[in-house]
C-alpha positions as CSV (number, residue, x, y, z in Angstrom):
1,X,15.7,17.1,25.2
2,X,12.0,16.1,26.4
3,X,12.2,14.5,30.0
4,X,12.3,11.5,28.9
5,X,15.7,10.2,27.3
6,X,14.6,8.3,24.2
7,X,16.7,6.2,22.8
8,X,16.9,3.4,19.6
9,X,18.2,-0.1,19.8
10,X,19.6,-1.7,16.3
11,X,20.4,-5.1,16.8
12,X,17.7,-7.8,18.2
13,X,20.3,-10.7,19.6
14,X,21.2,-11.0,22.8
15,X,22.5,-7.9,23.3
16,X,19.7,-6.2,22.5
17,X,16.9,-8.1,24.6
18,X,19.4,-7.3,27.5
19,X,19.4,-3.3,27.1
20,X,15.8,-3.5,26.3
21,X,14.7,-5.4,30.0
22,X,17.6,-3.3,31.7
23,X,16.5,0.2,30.1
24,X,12.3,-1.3,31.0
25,X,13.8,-1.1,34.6
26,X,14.8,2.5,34.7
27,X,12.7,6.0,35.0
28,X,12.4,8.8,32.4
29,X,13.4,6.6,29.6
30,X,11.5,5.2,26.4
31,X,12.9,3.1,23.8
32,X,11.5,4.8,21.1
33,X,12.7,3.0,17.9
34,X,14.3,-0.6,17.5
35,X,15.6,-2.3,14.3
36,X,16.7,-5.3,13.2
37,X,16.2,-6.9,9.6
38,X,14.6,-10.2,10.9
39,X,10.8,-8.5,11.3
40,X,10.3,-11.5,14.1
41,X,13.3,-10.3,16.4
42,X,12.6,-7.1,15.7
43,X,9.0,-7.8,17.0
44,X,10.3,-9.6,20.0
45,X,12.7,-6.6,21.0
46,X,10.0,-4.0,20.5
47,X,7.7,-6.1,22.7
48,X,11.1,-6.5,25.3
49,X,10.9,-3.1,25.7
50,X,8.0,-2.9,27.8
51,X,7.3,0.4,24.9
52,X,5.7,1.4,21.8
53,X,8.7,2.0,20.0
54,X,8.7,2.3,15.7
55,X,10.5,-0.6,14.1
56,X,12.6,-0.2,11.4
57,X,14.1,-3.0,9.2
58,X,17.2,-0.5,8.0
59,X,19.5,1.0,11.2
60,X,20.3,3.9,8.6
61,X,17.1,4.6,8.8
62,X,16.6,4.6,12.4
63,X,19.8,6.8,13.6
64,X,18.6,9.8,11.7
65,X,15.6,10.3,13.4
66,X,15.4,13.3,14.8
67,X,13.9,12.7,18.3
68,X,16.5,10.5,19.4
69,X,18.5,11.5,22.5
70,X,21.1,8.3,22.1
71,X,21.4,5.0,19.9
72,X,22.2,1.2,21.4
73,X,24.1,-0.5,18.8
74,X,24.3,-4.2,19.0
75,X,24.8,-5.7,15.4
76,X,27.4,-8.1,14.7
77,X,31.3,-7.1,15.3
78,X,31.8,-6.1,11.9
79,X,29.2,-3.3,11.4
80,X,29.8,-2.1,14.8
81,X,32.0,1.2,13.5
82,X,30.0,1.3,10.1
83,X,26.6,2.0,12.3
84,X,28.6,4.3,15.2
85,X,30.5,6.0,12.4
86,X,26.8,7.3,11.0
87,X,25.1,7.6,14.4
88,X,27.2,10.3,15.3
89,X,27.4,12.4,12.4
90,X,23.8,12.5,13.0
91,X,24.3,14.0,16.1
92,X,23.8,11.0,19.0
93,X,25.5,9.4,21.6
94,X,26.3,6.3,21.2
95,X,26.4,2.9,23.9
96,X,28.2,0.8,21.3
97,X,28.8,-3.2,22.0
98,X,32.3,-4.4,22.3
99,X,34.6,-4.6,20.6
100,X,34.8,-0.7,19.6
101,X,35.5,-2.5,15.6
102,X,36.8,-5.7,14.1
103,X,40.1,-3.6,12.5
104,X,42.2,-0.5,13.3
105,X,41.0,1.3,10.4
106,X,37.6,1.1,11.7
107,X,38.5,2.1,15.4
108,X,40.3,5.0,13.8
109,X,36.7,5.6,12.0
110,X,34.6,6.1,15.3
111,X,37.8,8.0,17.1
112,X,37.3,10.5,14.3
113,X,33.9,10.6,14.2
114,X,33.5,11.5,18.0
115,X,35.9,13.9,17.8
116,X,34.1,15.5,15.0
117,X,30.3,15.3,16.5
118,X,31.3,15.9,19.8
119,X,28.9,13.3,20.7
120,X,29.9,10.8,23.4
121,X,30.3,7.2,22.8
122,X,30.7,4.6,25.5
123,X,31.2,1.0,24.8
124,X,30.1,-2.3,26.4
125,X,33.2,-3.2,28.5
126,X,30.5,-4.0,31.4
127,X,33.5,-5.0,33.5
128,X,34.1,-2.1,33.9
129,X,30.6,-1.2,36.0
130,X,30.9,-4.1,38.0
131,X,30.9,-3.7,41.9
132,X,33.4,-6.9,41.7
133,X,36.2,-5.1,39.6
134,X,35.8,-2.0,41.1
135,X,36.3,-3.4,43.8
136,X,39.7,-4.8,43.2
137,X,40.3,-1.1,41.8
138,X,39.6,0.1,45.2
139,X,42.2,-2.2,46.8
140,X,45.2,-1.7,44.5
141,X,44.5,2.1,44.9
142,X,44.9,1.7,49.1
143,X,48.7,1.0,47.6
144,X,49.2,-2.4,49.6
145,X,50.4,-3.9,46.8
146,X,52.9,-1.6,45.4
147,X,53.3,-2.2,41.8
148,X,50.9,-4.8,39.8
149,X,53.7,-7.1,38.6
150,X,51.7,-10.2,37.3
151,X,48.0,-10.5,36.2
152,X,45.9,-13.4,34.8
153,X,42.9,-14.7,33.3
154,X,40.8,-18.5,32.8
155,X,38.5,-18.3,30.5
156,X,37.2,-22.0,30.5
157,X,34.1,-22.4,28.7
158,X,31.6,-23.3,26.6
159,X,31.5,-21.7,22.5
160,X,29.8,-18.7,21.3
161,X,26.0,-18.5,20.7
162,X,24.9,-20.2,17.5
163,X,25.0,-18.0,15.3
164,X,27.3,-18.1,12.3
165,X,29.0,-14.9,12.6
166,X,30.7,-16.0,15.6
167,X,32.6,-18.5,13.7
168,X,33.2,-16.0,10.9
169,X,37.1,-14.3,11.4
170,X,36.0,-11.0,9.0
171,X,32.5,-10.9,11.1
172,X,33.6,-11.4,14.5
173,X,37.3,-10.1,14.5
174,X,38.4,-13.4,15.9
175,X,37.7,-15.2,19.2
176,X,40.2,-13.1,21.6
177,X,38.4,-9.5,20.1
178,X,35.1,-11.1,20.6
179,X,35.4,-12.6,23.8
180,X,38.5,-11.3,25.3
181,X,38.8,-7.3,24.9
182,X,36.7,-7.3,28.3
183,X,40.0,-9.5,30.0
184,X,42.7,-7.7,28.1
185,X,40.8,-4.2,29.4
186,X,41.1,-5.3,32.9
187,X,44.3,-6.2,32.3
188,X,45.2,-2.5,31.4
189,X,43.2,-0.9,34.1
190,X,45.4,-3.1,36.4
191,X,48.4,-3.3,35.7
192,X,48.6,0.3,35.1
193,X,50.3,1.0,32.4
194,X,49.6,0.8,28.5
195,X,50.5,-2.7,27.1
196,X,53.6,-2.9,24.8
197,X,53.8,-6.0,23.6
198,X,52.1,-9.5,23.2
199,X,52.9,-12.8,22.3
200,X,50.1,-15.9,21.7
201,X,49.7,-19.3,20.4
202,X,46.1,-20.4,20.2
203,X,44.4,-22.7,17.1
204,X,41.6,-25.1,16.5
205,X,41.1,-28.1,19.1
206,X,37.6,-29.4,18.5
207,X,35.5,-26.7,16.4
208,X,37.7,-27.4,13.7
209,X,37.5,-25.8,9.8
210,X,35.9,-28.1,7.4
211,X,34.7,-30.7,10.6
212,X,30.8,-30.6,11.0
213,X,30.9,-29.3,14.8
214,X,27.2,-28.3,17.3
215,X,27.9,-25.4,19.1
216,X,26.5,-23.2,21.2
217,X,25.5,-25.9,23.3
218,X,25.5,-24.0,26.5
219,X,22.9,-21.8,25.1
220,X,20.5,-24.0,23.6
221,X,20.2,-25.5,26.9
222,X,19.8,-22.7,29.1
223,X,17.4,-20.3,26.7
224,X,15.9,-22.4,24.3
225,X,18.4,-21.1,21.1
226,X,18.2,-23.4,18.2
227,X,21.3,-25.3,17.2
228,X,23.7,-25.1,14.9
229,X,26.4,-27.2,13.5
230,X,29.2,-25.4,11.9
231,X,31.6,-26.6,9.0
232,X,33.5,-23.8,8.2
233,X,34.8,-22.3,12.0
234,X,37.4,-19.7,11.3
235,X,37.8,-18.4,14.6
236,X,40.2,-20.4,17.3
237,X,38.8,-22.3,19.8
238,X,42.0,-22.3,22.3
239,X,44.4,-20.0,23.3
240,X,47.3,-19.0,25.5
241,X,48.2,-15.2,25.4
242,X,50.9,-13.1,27.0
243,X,51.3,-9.4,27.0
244,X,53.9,-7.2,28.5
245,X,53.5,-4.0,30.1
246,X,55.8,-0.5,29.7
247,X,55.9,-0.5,33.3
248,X,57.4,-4.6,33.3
249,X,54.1,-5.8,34.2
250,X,53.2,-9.3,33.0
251,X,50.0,-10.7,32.1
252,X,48.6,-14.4,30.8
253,X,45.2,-15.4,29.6
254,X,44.2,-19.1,28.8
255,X,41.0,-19.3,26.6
256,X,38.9,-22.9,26.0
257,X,35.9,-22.4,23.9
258,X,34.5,-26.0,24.0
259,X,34.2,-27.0,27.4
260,X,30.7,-29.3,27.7
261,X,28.9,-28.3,29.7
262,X,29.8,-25.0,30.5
263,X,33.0,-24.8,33.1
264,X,32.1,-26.4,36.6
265,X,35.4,-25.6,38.0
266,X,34.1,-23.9,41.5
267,X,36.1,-20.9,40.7
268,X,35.2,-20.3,36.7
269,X,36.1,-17.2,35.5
270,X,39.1,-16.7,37.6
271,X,41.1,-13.1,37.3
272,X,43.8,-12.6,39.4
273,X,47.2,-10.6,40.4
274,X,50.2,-10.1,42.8
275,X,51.7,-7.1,43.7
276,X,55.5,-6.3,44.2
277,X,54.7,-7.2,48.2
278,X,54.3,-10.5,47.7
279,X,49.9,-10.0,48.1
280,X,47.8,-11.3,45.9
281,X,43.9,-11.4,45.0
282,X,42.1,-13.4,42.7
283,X,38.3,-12.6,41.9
284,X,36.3,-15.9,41.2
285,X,33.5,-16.7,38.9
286,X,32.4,-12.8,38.7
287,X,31.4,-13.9,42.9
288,X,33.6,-12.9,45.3
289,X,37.4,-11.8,45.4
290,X,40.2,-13.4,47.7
291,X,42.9,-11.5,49.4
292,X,46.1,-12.5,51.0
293,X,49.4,-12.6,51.0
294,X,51.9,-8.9,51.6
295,X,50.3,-7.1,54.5
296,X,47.3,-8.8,54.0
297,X,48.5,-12.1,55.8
298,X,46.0,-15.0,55.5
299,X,43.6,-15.2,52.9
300,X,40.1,-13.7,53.0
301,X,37.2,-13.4,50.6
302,X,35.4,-10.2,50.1
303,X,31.8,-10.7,49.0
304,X,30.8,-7.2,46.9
305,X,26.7,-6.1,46.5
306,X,25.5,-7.6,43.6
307,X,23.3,-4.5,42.8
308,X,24.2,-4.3,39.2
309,X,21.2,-6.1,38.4
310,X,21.1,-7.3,34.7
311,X,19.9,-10.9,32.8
312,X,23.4,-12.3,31.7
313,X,26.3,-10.1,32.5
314,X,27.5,-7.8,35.8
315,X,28.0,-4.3,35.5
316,X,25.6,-4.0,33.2
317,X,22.5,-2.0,35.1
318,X,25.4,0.7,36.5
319,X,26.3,1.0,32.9
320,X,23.0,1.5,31.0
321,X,22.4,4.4,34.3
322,X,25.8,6.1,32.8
323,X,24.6,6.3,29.5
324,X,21.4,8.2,30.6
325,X,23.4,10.2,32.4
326,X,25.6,10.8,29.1
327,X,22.4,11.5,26.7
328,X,21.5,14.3,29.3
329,X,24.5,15.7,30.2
330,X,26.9,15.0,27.1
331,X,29.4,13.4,30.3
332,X,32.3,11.6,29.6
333,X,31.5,7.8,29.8
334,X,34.2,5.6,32.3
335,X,34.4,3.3,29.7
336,X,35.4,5.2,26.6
337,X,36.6,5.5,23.1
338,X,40.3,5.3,24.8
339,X,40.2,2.2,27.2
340,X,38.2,0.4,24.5
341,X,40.6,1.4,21.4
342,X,43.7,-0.1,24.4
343,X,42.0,-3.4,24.7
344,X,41.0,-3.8,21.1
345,X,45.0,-3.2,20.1
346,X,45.5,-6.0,22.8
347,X,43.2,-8.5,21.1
348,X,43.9,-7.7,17.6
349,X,47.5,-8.0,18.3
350,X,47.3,-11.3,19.9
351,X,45.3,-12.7,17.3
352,X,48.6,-10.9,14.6
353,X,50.9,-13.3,16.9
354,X,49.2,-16.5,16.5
355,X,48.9,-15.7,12.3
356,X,52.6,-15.0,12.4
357,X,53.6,-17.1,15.0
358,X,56.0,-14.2,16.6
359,X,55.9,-11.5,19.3
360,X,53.9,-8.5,17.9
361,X,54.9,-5.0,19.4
362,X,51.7,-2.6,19.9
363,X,53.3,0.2,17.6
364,X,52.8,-2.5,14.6
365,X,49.0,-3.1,15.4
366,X,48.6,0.8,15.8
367,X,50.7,2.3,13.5
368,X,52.2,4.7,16.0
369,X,55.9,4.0,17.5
């Protein structure tokens, strides 16, 4: 490896521009190749970069190259095991976007591929690098609590970006693997134990199949995205999702996807759990974390450094750092193929039990009893 890590980012969205300002930010790295079939995004990511890299309009193209140390994959849910499937058999690590796939089949895919290549892949469960959550980690390992016996998430907020393979249940895998693998993986790292089963209702309140619908409001608003009216939403835009832990553990997550504006409940994002003793903490809006209850007594608020530094989402800076660290060292990333395959059998099992309208046992999502 030259002393510079150089790395290729395929995908120009979001996702993209984010790991291309974040990695600009770091030493002894150089985005050396970016590709996206739009030759504009792929332009504006290339310029993100603050490099020269090559641009390539074909990511098969760009993940054989030879002098790259590790490839950023942020293409639409769908392709994400088809592009980390070939990425590693041509010998790189990979930071792959959540979900880890849209399907079992493709999870399996990547599992098999890694184990082949022996090349590490980490995914983009960010939460997991956040100061906030780790935090709460750090509390629940002092053993205070005892036993996590019930654990919950609000979602509230606005719809996905507008762009229409959010809308799309093949493209996307569905609203709760989209948006909620990152809830149902701190759920798991919680409650600690693996999931057994889940139950969920959820359907379409306002973005509704075959009803002209705007979304994406929130982000047309705050980064200048063009709009886009949908008629043929797949996805749910509401939820209500339980799952059940081996250990007894319970946990609930409520989803809205058409709050507007975006939720201006002071807590927003709220994440929370009590223990066995009777404590409880609740982290709010990705801010601050309250504690009480048990041997804690009266409630207090714990304030965690925000030095994860990144555009849109927490934890990401600590985890673009890892990766580097994975691309030299071929270490074992904290968030890997395991924990992301565990909260992608969540999702995929919750959206199974609104489809079938019953409670769907993780052995029939995985195919292991």
């Amino acid at each position: 490896m030259s002393a510079k890590v150089r790395l290729g980012i395929v995908g120009a969205g979001y996702m993209g521009l984010e790991h291309a300002h974040g990695f600009k930010l770091l030493p002894d790295v150089e985005v050396a190749a970016v590709c996206d079939r739009d030759p504009a995004a792929a332009e504006r990511l290339a310029a993100e970069s603050g490099h020269q890299p090559r641009i390539y309009s074909r990511w098969e193209e760009l993940v054989s190259q030879p002098d790259l140390d590790g490839i950023i994959i942020t293409v639409p849910n769908f392709l994400h095991h088809q592009v980390a499937e070939v990425a590693l058999k041509a010998g790189k690590h990979v930071l792959l976007e959540k979900p880890l796939a849209t399907t079992v089949d493709g999870a399996h895919a990547v599992l098999k591929a890694a184990q082949t290549s022996g090349k590490q892949v980490q995914i983009g469960l960010v939460y997991r690098y956040s100061n906030l959550y780790n935090k709460m980690a750090e509390i629940l390992a002092e053993g205070q609590f005892g036993p996590v016996t019930m654990l919950w998430c609000k979602e509230f907020r606005a719809s996905f970006p507008p762009n229409p393979w959010f809308y799309s249940q093949e493209a996307s895998g569905g609203s709760l693997v989209e948006k909620n693998c990152h809830h149902f993986d701190l759920f798991n790292w919680f409650a600690g134990a693996r999931p057994k089963k889940v139950f969920a209702m959820g359907g379409q309140h306002v973005i509704r199949q075959g009803q002209p619908t705007e979304v994406g409001w929130w982000y047309v608003q705050q980064d200048g995205a063009q709009p886009l009216t949908v008629t043929d939403s797949q996805v749910i835009d509401n939820a209500w999702v339980t799952v059940e832990y081996e250990n007894g553990a319970r946990a609930n997550l409520g989803l809205c996807l058409y709050l507007r504006p975006n939720n201006l409940a002071e807590e927003g994002l709220e994440i929370g759990l009590i223990g066995e003793t009777g404590a409880q903490m609740v982290a709010y809006a990705n801010k601050k974390i309250g504690l009480s209850g048990g041997p804690y007594g009266d409630l207090r608020y714990i304030v965690p450094d925000r030095e994860t530094f990144s555009p849109w989402h927490i934890g990401g800076q600590r985890e673009r750092i890892e990766f580097l660290e994975t691309c030299r060292t071929g270490k074992k990333p904290w968030a890997d193929l395991q924990i992301a395959y565990d909260s992608l059998l969540v999702a995929l099992a919750a959206e199974r039990s609104i489809k079938e309208e019953r409670v769907i046992y993780l052995s029939e999502v995985s195919g292991h009893a």
